[in-house]
N, C-alpha and C positions, 0 to 999 in steps of 0.2 A: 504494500500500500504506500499511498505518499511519505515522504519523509517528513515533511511539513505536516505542522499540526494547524486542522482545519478550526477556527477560535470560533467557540461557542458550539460544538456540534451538538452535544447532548440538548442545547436549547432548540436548534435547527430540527432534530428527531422527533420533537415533543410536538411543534410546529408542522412538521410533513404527518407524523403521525393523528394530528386535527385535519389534514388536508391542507396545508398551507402549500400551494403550489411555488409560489416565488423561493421557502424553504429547500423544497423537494428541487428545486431547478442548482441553487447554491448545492447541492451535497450532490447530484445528476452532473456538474460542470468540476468540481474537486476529484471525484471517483473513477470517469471518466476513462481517464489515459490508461490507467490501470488495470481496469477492467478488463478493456480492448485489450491491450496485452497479453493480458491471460488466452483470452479465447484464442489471436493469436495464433500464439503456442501452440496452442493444441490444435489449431485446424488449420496452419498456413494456410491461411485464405481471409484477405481483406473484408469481402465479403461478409463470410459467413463468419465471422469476430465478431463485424458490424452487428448484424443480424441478432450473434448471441448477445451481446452489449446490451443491446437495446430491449431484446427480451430480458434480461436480468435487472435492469432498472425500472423496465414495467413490471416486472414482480416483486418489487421493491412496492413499487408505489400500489398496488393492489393490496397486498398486505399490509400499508403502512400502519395502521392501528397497532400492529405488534411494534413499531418501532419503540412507543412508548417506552416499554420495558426491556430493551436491548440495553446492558450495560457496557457491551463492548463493540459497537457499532462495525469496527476492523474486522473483528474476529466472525460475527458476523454474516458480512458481507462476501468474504472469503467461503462460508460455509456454502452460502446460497447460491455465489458463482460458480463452484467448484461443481455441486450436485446437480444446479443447470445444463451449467456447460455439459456432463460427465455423460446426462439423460438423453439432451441433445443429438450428441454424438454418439451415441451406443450402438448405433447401425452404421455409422458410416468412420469411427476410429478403427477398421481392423484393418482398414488399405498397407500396405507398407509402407507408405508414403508416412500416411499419419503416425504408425506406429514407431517411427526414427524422431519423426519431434515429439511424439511424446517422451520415450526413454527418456532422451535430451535432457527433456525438462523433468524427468524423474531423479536424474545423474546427477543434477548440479545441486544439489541436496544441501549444500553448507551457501547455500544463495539463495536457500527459502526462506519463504518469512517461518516463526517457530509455529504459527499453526501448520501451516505446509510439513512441516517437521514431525510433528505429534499425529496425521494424518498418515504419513507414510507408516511411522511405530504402528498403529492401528491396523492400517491396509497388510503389514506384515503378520501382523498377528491370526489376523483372517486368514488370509492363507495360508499359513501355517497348522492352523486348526483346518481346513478343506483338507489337508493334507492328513492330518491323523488321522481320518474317518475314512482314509481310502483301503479298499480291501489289501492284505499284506504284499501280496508279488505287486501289485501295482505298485502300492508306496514305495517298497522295495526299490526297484527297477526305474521309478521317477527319483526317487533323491538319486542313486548312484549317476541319472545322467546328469539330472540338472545343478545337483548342489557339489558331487562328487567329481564331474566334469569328465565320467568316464565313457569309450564307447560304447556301442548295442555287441560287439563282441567280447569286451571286458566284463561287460554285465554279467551275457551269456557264462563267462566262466563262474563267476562269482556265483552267480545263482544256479546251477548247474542246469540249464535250458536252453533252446536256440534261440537264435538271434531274431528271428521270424517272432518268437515269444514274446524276446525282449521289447522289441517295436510293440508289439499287440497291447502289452501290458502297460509302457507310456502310452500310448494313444490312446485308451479306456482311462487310463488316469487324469488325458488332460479333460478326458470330457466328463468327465465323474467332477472334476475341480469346478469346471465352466460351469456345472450345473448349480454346484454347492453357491459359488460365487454369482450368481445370478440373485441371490440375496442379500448381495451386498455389492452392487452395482459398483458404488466407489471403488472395489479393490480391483475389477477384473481390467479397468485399463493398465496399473503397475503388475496385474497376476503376467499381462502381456507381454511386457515390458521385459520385466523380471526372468520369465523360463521359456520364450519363443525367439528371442532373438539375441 
């Protein structure tokens, strides 16, 4: 978010949150650049940034009666763009295209802000748990590729199966995962990130 502190927002919130539109237009012109950016990232395409921008600050402004009671305004508005943006693109983040800038922007982790940061801790832990509850050869055979960085014939030895297996067994595991993670839409663009590319 901005580095600059926006003076008087919690007055400005109380204000959008009555309908004050001149309010709502000051906190609409501060948030802004930011927003855009985000979206950005995630969808290189001017466009469709624009497009999410504009939809997350009409969500803003629909719901602003909750503003009232926002005590951290940043934190947020972070939440709300993230799970837009994230809904948005659910069908159309698995291109490769998009999948290299998401990473990207998953990688650069010490240039988050710390909700971004406590987000990721989260997202990992999600997946980590989709992972427990996968049947054992599966599990198996998904951590030795993904976390262990072995091949489908290392596998094979280790597990004492073929390689034909080995594949059969990740590829049921990512989709056993995909499914788990369909409940928790926020983790499965970093699940992407993290064990496909």
């Amino acid at each position: 978010m901005p580095t600059t502190v926006l003076l008087n927002e919690k007055e400005l919130l109380l204000q959008v949150a009555n309908g004050d539109q001149e309010a709502y237009k000051k906190i609409f012109i501060y948030y802004w650049s930011q927003i855009f950016s985000t979206a950005l990232l995630f969808t290189k395409s001017r466009e469709l940034a624009q497009d999410l921008t504009q939809d997350i600050f009409a969500h803003i402004w629909i719901k602003r009666e909750r503003l009232a009671e926002v005590e951290n305004f940043e934190g947020f508005l972070f939440i709300t763009s993230r799970n837009l943006i994230v809904d948005k693109l659910r069908k159309k983040v698995f291109t490769t295209q998009n999948e290299a800038h998401l990473c990207k922007y998953f990688e650069e982790e010490n240039q988050l802000s710390p909700y971004f940061q406590i987000e990721l801790k989260e997202m990992t832990e999600i997946i980590h748990q989709g992972i427990s509850v996968l049947p054992e050869r599966q599990r198996v055979a998904f951590y030795l590729s993904r976390f262990k960085g072995l091949r489908h014939k290392e596998i094979a030895a280790k597990m004492g199966i073929s390689q034909e297996s080995v594949k059969s067994h990740i590829v049921r595991a990512i989709g056993n995962l995909r499914k788990y993670l369909a409940d928790h839409s926020n983790a499965l663009p970093f699940f992407i990130c993290w064990f496909f590319l």
